[in-house]
C-alpha positions as CSV (number, residue, x, y, z in Angstrom):
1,X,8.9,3.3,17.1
2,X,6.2,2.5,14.7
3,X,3.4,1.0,15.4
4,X,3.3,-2.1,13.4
5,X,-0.1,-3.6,14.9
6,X,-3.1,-2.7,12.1
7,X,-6.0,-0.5,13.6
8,X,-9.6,-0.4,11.7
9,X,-10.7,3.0,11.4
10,X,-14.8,3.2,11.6
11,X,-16.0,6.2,10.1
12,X,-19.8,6.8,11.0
13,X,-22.3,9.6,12.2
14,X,-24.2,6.9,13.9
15,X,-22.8,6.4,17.1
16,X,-23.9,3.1,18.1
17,X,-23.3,1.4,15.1
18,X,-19.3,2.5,15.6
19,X,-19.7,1.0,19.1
20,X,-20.9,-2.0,17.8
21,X,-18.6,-2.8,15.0
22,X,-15.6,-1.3,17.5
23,X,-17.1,-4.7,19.7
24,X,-17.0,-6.8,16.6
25,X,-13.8,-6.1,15.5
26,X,-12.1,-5.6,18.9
27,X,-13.5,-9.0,19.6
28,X,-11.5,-11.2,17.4
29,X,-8.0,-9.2,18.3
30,X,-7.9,-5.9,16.4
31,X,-7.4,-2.6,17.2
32,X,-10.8,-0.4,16.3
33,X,-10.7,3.1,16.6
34,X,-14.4,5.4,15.8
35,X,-15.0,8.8,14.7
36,X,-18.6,9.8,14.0
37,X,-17.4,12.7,11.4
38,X,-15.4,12.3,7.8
39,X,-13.7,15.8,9.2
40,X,-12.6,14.1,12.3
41,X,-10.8,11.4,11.2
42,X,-9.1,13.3,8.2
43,X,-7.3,15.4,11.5
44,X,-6.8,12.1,13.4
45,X,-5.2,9.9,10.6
46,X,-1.5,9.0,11.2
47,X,-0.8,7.3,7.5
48,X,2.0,5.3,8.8
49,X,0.2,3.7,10.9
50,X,-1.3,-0.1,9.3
51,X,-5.1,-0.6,9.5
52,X,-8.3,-0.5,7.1
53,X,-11.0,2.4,6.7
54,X,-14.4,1.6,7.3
55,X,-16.4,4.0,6.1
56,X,-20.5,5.1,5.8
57,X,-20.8,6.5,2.5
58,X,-23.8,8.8,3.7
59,X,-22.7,11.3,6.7
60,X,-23.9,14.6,7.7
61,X,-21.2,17.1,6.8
62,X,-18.5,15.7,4.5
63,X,-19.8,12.3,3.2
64,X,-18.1,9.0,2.6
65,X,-17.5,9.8,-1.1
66,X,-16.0,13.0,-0.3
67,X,-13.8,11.7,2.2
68,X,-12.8,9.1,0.1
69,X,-12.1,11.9,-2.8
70,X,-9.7,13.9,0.0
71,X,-8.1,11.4,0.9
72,X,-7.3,10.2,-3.1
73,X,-6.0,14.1,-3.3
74,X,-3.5,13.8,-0.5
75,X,-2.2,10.4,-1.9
76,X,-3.6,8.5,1.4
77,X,-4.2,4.7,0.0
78,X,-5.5,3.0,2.7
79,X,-7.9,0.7,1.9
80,X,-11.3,1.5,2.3
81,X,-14.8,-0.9,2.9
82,X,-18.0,1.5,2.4
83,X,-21.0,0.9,4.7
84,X,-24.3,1.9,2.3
85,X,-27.6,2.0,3.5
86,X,-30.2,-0.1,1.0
87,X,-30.8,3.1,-1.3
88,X,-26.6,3.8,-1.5
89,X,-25.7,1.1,-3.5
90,X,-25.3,3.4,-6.7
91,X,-23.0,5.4,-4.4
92,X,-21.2,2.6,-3.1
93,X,-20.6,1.8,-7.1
94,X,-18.9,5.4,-7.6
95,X,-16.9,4.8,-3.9
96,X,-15.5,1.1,-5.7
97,X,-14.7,3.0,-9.0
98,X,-12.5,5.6,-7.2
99,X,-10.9,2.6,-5.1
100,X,-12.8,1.1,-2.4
101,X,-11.8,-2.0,-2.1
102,X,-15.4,-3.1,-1.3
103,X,-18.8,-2.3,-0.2
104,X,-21.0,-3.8,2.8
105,X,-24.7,-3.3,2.4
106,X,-26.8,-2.4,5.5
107,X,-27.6,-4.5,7.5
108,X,-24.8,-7.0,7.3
109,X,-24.4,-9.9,8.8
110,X,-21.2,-9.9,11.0
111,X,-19.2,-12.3,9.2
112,X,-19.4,-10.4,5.8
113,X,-17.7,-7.6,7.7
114,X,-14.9,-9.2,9.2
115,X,-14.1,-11.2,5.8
116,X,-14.1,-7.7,4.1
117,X,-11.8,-6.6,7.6
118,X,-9.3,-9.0,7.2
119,X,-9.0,-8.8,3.0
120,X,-8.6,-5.3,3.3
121,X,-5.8,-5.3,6.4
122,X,-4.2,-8.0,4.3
123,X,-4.4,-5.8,1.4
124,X,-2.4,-3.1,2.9
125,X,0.1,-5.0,4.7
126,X,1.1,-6.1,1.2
127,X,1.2,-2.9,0.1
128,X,3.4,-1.9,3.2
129,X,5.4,-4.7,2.3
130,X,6.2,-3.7,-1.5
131,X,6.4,0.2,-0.4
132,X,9.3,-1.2,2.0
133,X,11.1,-3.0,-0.7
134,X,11.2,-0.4,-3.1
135,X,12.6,2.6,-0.1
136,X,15.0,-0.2,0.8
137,X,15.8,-0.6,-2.7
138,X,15.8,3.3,-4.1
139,X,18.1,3.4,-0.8
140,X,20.6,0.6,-1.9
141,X,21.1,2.2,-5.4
142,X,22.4,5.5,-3.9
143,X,25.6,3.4,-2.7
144,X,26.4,2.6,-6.3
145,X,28.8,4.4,-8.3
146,X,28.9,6.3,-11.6
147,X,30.0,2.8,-13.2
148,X,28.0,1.0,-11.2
149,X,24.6,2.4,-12.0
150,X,26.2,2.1,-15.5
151,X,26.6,-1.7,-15.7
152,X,23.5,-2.3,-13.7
153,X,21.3,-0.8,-16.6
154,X,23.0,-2.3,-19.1
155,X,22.5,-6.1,-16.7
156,X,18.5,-5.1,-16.5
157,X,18.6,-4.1,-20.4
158,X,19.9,-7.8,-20.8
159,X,23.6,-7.5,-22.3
160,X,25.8,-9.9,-21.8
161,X,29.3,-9.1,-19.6
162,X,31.1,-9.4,-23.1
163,X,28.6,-7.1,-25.0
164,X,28.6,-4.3,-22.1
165,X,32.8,-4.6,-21.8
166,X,32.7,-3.8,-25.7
167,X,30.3,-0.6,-25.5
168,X,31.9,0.4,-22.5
169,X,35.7,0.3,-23.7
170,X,36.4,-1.8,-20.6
171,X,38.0,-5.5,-19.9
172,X,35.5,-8.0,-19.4
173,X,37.4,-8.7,-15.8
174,X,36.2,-4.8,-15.0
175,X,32.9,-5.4,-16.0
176,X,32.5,-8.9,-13.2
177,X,34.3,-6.8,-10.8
178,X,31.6,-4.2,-11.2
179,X,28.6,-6.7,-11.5
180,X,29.8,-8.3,-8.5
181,X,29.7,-5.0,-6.5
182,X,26.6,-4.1,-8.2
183,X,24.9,-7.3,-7.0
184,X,26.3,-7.1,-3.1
185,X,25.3,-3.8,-2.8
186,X,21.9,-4.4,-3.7
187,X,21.4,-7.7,-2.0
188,X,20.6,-9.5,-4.5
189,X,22.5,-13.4,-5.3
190,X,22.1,-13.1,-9.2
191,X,20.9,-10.7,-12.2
192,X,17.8,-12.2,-12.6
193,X,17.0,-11.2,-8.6
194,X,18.6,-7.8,-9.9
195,X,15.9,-7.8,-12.8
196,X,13.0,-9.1,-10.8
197,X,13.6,-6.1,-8.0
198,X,14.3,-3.1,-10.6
199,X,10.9,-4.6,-12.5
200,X,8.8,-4.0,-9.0
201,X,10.4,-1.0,-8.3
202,X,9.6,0.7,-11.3
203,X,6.0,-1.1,-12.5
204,X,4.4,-1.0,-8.3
């Protein structure tokens, strides 16, 4: 079973600051889990599982950026809060154009942390959320048929039954028999649900 409770990942070569945020975070209720290597937690990471990355963007070995970069090349998306040091903040700049969600200067004061904590756990659980719609949904439209899939476009394109009987060659009764099934089968009460769910699955 998947583990649904999110875990912040702490990614720095200094190992007492990892114990010390691992307190920090550990003591208002989440999970923390420390590696003092980029290299380490690249071989640790589970993407199913739900958390944030927090990451020192200067690390002997690979670095912050560069583990940031790897992870962009294996399509990994978690969201990411880089620790900089008071000379990094150009660094920190390159991490937030190539996706960080944000950037913590050092030192910080413990609240800043945990606000950036719980906007980027927030941030992934929503995109967890959408990333489940759209399976569920790509799921649902493999139970449609030929004439199914058929009418469904033509309902997202915005033609009326009448119009979509007339191009189709088919009674207006067939085509609500068909719309009906189309809307059942993907859950949905109306075509403007349909609509709304085909937009997010396609534009997210």
């Amino acid at each position: 079973m998947e583990n649904t409770a999110p875990v912040v990942f702490v990614v720095d070569d200094d190992e007492a600051i990892c114990r010390s945020l691992a307190l920090l975070i550990e003591d208002i209720g989440l999970r923390a889990e420390t590696f003092t290597s980029a290299q380490h937690f690249l071989s640790a990471y589970d993407p199913a599982q739900p958390g944030c990355l927090v990451l020192d963007v200067r690390m002997s070995g690979m670095s912050g950026l560069e583990l940031q970069s790897r992870l962009n090349e294996l399509g990994l998306q978690i969201p990411t809060i880089i620790m900089t040091g008071h000379g990094d903040v150009p660094m920190a700049v390159e991490a937030m154009k190539a996706g960080a969600l944000d950037f913590v200067e050092k030192p910080f004061r413990d609240q800043v942390m945990l606000d950036s904590v719980q906007k980027a756990i927030a941030r992934d659980r929503r995109t967890r959320e959408r990333e489940k719609q759209h399976k569920d949904f790509r799921s649902r439209l493999e139970l449609l048929t030929q004439r199914e899939q058929q009418i469904m476009d033509l309902l997202i394109a915005g033609k009326a039954n009448k119009v979509i009987a007339f191009e189709l060659g088919i009674s207006q009764k067939t085509v609500d028999f068909h719309r009906s099934n189309v809307l059942g089968k993907l859950g949905v009460s109306s075509v403007v649900d349909l609509v709304r769910l085909a937009h997010r699955a396609h534009c997210s």
